[in-house]
Backbone as a ProteinNet text record, in pm:
[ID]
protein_1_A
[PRIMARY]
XXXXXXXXXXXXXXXXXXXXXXXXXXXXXXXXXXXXXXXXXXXXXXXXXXXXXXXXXXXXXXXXXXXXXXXXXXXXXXXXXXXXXXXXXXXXXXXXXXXXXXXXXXXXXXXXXXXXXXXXXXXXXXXXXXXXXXXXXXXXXXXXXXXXXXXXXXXXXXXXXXXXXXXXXXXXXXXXXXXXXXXXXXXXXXXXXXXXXXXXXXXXXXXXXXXX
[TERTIARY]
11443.7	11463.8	11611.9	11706.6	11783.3	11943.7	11851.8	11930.1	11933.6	11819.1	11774.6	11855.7	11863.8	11939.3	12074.5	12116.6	12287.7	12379.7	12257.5	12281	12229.2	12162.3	12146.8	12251.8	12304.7	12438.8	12593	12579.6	12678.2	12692.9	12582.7	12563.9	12567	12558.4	12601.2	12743.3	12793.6	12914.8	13021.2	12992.6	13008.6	13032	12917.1	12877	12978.1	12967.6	12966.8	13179.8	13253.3	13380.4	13465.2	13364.5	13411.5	13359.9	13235.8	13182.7	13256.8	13301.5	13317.4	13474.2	13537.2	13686.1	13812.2	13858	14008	14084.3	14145.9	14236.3	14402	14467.3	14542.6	14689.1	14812.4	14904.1	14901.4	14895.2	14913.1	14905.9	14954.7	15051.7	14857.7	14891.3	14813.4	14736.9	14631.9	14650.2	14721.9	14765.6	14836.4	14825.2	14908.6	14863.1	14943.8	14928.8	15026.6	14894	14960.8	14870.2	14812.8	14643.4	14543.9	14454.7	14385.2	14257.8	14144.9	14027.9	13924.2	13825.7	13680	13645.6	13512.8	13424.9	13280.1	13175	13161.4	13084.8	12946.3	12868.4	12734.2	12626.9	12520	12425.9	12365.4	12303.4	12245.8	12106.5	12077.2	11968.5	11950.5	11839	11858.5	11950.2	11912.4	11959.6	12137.5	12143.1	12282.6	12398.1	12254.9	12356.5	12307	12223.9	12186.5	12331.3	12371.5	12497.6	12626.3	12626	12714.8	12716.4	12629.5	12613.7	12634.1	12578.5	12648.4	12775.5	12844.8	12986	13052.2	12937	12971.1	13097.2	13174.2	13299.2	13280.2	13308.6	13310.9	13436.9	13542.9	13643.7	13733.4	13860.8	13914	14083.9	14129.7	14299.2	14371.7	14427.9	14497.5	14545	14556.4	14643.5	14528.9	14521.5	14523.4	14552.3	14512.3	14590	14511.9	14563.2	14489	14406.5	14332.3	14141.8	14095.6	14177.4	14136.6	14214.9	14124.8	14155.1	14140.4	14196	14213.6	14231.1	14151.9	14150.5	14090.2	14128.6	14055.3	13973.5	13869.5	13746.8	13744.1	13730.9	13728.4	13620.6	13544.8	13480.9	13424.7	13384.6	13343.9	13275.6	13242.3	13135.3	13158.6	13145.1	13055.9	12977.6	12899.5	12764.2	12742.8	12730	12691.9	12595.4	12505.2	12395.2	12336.5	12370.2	12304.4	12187.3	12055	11959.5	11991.4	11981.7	12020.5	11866.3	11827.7	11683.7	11719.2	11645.8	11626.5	11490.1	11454.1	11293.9	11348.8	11272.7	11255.9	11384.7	11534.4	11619.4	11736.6	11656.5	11723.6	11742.5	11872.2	11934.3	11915.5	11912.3	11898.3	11988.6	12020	12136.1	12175.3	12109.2	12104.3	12203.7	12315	12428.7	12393.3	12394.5	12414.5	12515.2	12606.3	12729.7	12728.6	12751.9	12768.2	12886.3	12930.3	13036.8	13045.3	13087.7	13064.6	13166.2	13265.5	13344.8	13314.4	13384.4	13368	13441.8	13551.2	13653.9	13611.9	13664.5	13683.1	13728	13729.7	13810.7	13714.6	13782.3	13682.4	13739.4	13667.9	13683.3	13630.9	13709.4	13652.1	13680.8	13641.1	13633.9	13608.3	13699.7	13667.9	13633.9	13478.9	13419.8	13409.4	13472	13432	13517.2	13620.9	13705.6	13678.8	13718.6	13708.3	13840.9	13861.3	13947.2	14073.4	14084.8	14209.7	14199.8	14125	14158.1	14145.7	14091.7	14109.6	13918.7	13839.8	13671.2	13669.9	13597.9	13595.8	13435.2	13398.3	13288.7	13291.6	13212	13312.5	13192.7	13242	13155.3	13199.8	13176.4	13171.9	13149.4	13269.9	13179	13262.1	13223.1	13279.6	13180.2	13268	13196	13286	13222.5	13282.8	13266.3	13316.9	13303.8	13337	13270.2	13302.7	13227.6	13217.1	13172.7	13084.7	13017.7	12916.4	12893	12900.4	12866.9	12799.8	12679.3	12572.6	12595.6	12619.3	12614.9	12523.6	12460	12331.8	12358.2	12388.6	12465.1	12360.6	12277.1	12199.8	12202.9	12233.5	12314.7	12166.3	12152.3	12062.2	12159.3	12059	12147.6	12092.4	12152.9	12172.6	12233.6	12281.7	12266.6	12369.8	12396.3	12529	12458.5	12578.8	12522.2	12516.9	12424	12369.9	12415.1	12472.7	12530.7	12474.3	12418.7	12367.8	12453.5	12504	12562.1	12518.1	12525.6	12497.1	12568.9	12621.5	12729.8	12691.2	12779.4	12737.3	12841.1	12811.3	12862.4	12831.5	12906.4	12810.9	12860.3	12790.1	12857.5	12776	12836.3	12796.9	12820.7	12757	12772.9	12752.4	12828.5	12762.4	12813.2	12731.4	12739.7	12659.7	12763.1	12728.3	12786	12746.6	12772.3	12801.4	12967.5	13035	13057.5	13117.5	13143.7	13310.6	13409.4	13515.7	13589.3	13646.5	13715.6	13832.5	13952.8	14061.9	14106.9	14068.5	14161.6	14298.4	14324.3	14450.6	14519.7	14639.5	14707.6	14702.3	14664.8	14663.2	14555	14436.4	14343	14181.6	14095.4	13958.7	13864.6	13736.1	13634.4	13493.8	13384.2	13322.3	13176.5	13139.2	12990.9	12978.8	12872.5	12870.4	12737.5	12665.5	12550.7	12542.8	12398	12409.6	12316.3	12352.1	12282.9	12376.3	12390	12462.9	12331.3	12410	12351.2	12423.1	12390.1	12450.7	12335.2	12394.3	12339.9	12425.3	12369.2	12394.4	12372.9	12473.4	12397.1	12507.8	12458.5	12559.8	12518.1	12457.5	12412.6	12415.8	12446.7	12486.1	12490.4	12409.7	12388	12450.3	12555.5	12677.6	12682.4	12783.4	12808.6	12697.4	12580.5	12464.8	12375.7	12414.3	12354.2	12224.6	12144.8	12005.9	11947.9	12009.7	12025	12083.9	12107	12184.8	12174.6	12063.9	12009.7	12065	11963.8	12056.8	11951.6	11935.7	11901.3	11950.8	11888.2	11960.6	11863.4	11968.1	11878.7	11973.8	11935.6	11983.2	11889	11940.7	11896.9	11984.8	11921.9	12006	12085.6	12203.5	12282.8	12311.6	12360.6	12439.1	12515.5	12630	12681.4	12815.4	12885.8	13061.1	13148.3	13239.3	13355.8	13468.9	13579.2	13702	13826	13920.2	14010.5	14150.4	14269.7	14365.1	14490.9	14561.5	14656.2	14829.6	14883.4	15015.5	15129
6355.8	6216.4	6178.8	6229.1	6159.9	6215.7	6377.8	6430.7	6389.5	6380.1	6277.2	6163.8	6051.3	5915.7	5960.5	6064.1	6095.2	6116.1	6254.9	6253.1	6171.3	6003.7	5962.8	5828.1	5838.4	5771.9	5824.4	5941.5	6020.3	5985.6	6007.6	5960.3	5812.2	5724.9	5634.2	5572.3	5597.1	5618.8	5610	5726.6	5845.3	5735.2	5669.1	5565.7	5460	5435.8	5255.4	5278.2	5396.6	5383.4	5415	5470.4	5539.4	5469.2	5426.6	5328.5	5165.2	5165.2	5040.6	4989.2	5113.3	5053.2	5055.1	4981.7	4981	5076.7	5111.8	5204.4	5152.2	5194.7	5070.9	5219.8	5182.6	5272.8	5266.4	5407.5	5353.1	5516.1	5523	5632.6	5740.4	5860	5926.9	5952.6	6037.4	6070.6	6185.2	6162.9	6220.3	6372.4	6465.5	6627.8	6660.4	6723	6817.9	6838.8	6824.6	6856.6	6709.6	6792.4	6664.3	6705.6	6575.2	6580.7	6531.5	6611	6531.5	6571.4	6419.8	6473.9	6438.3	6463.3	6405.1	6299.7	6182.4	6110.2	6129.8	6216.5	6255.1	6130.3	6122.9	6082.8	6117.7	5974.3	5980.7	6090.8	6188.1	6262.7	6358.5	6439	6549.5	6612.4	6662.4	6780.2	6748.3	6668.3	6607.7	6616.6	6563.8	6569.9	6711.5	6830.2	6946.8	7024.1	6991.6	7058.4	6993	6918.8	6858.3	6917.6	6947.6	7009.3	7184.9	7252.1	7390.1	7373.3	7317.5	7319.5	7326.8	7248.6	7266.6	7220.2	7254.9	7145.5	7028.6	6966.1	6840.8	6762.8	6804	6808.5	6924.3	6931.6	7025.2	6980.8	7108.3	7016.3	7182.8	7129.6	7227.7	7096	7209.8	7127.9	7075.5	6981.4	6884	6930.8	6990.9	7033	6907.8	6897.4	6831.8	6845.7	6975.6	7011.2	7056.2	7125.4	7251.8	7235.4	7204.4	7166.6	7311.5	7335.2	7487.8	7425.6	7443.2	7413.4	7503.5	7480.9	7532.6	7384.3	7442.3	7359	7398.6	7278.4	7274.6	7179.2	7272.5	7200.7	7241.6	7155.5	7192.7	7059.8	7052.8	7027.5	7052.1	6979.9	7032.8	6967.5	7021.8	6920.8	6943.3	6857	6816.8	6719.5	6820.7	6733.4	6800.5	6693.2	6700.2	6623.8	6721	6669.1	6673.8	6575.4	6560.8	6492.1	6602.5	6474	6533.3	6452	6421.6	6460.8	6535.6	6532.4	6598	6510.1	6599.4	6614.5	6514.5	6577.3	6669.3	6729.9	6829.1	6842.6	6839.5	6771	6910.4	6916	7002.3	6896.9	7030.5	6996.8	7084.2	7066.1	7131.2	7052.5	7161.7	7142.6	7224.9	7231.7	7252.1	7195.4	7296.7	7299.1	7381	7340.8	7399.2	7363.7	7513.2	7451.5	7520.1	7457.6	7544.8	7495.2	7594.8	7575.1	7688.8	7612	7695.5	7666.8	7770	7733.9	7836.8	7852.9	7891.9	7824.8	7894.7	7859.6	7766.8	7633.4	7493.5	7521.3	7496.6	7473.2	7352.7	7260.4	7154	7203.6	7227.7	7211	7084.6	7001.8	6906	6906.6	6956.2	7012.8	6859.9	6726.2	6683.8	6534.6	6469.2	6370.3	6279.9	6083	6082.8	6029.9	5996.6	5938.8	5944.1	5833.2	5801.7	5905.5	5950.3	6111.4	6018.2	5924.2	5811.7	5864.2	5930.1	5948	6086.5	6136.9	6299.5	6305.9	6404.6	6516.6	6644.8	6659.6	6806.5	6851.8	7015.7	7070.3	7168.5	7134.1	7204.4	7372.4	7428.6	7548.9	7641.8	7622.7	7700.9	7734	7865.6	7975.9	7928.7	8015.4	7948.2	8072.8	8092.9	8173.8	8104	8115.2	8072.7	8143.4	8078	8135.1	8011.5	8063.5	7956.7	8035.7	7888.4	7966.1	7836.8	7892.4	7807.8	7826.6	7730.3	7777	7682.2	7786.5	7659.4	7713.9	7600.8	7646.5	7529	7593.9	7497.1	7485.7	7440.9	7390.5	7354.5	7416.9	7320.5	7347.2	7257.7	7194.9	7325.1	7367	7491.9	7669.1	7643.8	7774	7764.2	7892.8	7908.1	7880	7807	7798.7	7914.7	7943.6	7998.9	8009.8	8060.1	8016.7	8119	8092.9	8214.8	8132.1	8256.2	8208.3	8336.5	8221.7	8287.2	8229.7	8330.5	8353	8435.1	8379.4	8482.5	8436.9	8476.5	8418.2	8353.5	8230.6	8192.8	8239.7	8206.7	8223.7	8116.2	8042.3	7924.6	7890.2	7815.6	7856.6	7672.2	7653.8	7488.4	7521.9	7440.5	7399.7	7296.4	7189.5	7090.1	7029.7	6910.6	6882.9	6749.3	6639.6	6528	6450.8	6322.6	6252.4	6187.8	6176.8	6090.8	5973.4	5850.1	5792.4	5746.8	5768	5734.7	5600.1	5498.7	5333	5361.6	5454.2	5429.2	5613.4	5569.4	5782.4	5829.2	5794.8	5875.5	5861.4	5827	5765.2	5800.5	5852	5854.5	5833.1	5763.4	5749.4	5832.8	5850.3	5925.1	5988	6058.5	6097	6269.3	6317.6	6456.7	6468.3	6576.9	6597.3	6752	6855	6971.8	7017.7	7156.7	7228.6	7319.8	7321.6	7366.8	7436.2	7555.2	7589.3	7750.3	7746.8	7813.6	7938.6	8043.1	8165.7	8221.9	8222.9	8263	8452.3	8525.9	8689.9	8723.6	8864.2	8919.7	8859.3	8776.9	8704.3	8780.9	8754.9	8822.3	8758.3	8791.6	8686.5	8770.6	8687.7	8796	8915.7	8926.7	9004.9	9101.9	9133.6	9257.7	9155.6	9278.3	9222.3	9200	9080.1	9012.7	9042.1	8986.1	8939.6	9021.7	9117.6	9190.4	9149.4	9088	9030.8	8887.4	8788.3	8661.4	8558.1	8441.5	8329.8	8198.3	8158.8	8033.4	7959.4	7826.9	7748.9	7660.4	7568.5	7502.9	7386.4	7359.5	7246.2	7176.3	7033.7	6938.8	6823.8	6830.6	6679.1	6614.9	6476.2	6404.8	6315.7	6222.5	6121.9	6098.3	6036.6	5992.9	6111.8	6115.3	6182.1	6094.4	6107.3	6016.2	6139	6075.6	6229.2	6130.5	6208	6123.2	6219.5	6220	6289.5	6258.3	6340.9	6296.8	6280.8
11221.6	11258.9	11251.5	11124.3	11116	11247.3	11243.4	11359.8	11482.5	11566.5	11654.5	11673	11570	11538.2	11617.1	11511.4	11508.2	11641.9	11698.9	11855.3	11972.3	11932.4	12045.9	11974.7	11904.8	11850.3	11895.6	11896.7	11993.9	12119.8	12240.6	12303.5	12387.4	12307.7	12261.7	12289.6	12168	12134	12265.9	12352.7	12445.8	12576.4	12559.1	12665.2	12686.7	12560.8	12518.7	12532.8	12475.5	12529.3	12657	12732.6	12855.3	12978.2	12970.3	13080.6	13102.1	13260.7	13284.4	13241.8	13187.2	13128.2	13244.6	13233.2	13313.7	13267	13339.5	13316	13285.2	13177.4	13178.7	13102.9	13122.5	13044.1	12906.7	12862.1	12740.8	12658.4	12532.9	12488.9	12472	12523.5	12483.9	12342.2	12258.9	12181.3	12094.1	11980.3	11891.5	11887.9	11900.9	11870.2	11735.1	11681.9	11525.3	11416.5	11326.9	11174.4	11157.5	11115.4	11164.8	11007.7	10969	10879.4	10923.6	10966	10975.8	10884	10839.3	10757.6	10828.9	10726.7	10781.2	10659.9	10668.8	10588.5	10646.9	10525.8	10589.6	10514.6	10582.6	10565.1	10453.5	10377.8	10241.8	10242.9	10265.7	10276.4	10174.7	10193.3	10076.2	10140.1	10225.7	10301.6	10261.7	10285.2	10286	10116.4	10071.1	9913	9838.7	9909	9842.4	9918.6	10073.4	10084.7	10011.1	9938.2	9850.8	9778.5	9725.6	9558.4	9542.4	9689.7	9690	9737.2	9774.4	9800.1	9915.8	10022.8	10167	10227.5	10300.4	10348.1	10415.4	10361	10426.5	10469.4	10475	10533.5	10592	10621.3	10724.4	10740.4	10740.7	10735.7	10828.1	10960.2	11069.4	11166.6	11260.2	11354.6	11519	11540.2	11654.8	11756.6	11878.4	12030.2	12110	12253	12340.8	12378.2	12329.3	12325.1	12250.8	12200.6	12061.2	11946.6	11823.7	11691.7	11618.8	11499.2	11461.1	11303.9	11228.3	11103.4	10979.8	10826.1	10721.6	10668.9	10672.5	10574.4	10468.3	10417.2	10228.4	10153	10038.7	9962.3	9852.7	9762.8	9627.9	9571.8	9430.6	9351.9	9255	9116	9052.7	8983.2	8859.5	8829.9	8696.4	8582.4	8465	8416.6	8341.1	8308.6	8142	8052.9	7937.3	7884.1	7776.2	7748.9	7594.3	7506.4	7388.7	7329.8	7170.8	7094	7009.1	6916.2	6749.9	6771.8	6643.4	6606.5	6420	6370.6	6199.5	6129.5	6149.4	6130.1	6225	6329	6362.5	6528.3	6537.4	6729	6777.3	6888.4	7001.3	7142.5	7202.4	7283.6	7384.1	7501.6	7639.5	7727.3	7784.8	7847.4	7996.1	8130.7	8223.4	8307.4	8333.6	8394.3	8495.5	8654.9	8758.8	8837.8	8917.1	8982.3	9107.3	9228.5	9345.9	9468	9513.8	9637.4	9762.8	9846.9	9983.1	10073.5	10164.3	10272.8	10360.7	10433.5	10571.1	10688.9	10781.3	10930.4	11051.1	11044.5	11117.1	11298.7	11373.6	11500.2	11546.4	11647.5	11715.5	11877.5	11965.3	12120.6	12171.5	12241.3	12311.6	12436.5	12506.7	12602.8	12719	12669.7	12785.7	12766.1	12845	12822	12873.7	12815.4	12926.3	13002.1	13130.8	13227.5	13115.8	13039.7	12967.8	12834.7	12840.1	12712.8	12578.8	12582.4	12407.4	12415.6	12454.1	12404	12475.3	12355.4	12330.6	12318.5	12411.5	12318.1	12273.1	12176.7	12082.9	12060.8	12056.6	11962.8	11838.6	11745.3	11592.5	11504.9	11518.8	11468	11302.8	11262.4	11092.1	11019.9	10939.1	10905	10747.5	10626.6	10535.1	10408.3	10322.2	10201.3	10088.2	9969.8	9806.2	9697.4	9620.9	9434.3	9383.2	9350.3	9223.8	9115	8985.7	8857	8810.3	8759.6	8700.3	8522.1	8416	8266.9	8233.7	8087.9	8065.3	7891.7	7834.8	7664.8	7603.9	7495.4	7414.7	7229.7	7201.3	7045.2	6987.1	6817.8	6760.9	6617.1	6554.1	6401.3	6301.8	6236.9	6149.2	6228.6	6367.6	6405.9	6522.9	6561.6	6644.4	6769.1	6854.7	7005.4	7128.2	7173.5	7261.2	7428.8	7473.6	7593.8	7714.3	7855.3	7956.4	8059	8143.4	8243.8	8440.8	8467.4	8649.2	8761.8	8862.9	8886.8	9035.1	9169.7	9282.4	9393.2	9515.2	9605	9769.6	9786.2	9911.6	9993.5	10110.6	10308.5	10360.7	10369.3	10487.3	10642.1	10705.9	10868.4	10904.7	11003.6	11068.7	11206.9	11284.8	11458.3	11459.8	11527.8	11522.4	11686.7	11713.9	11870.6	11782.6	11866.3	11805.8	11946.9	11918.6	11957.5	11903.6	11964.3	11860.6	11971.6	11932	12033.3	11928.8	11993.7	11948.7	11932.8	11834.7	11823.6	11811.4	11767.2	11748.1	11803.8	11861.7	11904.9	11782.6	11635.6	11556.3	11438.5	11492.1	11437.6	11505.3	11494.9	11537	11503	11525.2	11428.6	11599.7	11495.3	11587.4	11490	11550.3	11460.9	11505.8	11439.1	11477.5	11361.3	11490.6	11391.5	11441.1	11409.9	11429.4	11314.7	11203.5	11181.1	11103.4	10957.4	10868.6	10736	10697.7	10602.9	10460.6	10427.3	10300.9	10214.1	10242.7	10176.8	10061.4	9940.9	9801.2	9805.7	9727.3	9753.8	9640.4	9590.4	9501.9	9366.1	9348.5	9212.4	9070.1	8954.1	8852.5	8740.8	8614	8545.7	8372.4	8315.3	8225.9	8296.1	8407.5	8458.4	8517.1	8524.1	8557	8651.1	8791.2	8921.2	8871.9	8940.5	8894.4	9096.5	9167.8	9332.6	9381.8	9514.5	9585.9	9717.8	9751.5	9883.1	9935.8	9859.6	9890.3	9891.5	9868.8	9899.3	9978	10013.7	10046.7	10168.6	10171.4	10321.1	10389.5	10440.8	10574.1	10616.3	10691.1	10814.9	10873.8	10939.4	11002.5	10916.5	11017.9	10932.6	11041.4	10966.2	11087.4	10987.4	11085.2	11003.3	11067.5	11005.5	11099.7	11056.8	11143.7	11143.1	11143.1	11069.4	11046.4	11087.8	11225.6	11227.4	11184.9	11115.8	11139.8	11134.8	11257.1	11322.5	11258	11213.5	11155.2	11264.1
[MASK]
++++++++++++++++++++++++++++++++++++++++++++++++++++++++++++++++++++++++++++++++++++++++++++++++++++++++++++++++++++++++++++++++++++++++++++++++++++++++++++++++++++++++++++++++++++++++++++++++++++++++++++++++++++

């Protein structure tokens, strides 16, 4: 559903800046070293690629069709369970942490007239590390600590929309199909995983580009 939304918001988008406009002078958009990022949608899907360490932003350079960037991202996550019973505390710590970069592509497959509304399409591939620690404390005794540890590969293609307000400024949407495989897994060092886990699906949500 929410993919659906995203790309008939694109579409949209697509419409609503290119239809019916005058054509009028006025300074092209911006090319050099560019940031774009992506504000995704409140979903699972959405905040589970948050939490493995998906990129959600991107920092290269801007051409007049072709964007050439590194994606970047990370996470991490803390959560403690603390009780009393009889005197005696117990104390569960989980600590996770997880990044991922690689090389972002944007193609701008379709312009329009005045080159200020873009359609794009999305493609990056991505590599990182996760380490999961889970350390639990009780009252009379030394603390206990296990830790797990591996590495991801992540993949997205996604189909966008962007229109330029400003030569160095874009707002726009992009949705598609991102996902993240865990392999190599190792828990104090001694392979547990050699294969891999992981999953995927759809996202959608805005894109913010801004051109230096």
């Amino acid at each position: 559903m929410h993919f659906r939304t995203a790309l008939t918001g694109i579409a949209g988008l697509l419409a609503l800046f290119s239809a019916g406009r005058p054509l009028v002078a006025q300074d092209p958009p911006a090319t050099g070293f560019a940031i774009w990022a992506k504000v995704p949608a409140t979903t699972f899907q959405g905040v589970a690629a948050g939490i493995v360490g998906s990129p959600q932003f991107a920092l290269g350079y801007r051409g007049s069709r072709v964007s050439l960037g590194v994606a970047l991202g990370g996470s991490t996550l803390r959560i403690t369970d603390e009780s009393t019973f009889d005197g005696q505390t117990s104390k569960e710590t989980l600590t996770g942490t997880a990044f991922q970069l690689g090389p972002a592509f944007l193609w701008d497959f379709w312009q329009s007239q005045d080159r200020l509304t873009r359609g794009n399409l999305a493609l990056g591939v991505t590599w990182g590390r996760f380490s999961v620690t889970n350390r639990d404390e009780f009252t009379g005794s030394s603390p206990s600590e296990s830790k797990l540890s591996g590495t991801l590969f992540g993949y997205q293609v996604g189909i966008g929309g962007d229109h330029f307000i400003h030569q160095h400024f874009a707002i726009g949407l992009e949705a598609g199909f991102q996902g993240t495989l865990a392999g190599g897994i190792e828990e104090e060092g001694d392979p547990i995983q050699k294969t891999g886990i992981g999953g995927g699906g759809a996202y959608g949500g805005l894109r913010l580009t801004v051109v230096f």
